[in-house]
C-alpha positions in Angstrom: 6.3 -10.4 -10.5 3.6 -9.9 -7.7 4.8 -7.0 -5.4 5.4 -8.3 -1.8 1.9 -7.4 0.7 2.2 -7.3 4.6 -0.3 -9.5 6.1 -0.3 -6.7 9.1 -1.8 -4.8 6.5 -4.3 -6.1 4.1 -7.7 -4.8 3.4 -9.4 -7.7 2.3 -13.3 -7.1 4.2 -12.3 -4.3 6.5 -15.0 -1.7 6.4 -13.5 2.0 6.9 -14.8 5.1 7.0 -13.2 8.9 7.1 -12.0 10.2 10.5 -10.2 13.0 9.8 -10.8 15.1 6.0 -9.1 17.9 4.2 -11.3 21.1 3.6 -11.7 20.3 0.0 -12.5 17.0 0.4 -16.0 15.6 0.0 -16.0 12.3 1.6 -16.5 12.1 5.6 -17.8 9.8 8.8 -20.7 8.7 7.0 -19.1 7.4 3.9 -18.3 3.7 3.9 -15.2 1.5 2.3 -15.5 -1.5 2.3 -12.8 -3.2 0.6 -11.4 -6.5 -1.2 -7.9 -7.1 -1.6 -6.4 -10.5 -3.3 -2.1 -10.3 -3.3 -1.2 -6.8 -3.9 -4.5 -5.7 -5.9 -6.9 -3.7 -3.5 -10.3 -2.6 -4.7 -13.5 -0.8 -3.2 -17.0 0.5 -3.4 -17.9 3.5 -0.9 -21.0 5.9 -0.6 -22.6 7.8 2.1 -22.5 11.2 2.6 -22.0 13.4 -0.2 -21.0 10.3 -2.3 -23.4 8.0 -3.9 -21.2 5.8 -5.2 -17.3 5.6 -5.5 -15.0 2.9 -6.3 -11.4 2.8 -5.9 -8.5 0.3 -7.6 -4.9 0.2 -6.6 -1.9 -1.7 -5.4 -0.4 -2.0 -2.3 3.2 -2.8 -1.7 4.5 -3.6 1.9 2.6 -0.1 4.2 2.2 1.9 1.6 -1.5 2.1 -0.8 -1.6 3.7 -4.2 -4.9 4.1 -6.1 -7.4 6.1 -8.5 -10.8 6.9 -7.5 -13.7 7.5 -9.5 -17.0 9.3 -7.1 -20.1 10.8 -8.5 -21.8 12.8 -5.6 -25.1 14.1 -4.5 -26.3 17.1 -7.3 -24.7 15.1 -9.9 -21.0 15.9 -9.8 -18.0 13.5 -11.3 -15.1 13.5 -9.6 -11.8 11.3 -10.0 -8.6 11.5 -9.2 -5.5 9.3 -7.3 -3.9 8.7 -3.8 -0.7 7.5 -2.6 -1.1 6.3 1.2 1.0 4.9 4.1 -1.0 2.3 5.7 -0.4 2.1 9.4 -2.4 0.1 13.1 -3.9 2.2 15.7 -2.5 1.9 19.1 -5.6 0.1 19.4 -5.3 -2.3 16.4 -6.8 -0.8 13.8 -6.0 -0.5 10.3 -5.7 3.2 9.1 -4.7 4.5 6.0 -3.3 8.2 5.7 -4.5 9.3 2.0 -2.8 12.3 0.0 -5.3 12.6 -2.6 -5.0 14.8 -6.1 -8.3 15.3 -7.8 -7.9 14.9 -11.3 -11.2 16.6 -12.0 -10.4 19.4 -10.6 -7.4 21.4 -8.9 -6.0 20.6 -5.7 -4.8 18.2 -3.1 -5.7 16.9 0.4 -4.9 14.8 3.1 -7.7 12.4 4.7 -7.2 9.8 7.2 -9.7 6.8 7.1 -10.1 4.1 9.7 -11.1 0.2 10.3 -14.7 0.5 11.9 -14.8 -2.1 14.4 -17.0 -5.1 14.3 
């Protein structure tokens, strides 16, 4: 059974980028998301930045995002790790998704917010 997506929030061709990042975070403003999402499965590429590439998969379920990442970064550097997210509009329309992140890779956790970069 397909778990039940809000049409308020789907990603499907939304570009996003990071507003707002935790200290040990390494994405930021000039990293861009740009995502596909077909019934609950979600999926994206991102670099810019620190990031060369990234990709993302996940599920989302009514407002709320879960996913693992995969990143390697400028110098070389693997990272991984997985988010769970509330997905909410801004008070001007835009989609925004509030990440709590754990790196896998590594130790730690984080809170970044990324937002819907208007066309």
């Amino acid at each position: 059974m397909v778990p039940p997506v809000d049409p308020g929030f789907n990603l499907d061709g939304r570009r996003m980028n990071a507003v707002q990042t935790a200290a040990n975070g390494v994405i930021n403003r000039d990293t861009i998301f740009r995502f596909t999402q077909e019934d609950s499965a979600v999926w994206a590429s991102y670099a810019g930045g620190r990031i060369v590439r990234g990709f993302l998969v996940g599920v989302a379920q009514d407002a709320k995002l879960t996913f693992h990442y995969c990143q390697s970064e400028t110098g070389g550097t693997l990272n991984s790790g997985h988010s769970n997210c509330e997905l909410q509009h801004t008070a001007d329309g835009l989609l925004e998704i509030i990440e709590h992140f754990q790196w896998a890779s590594g130790a730690g956790t984080g809170l970044n917010i990324i937002r819907e970069i208007r066309r």
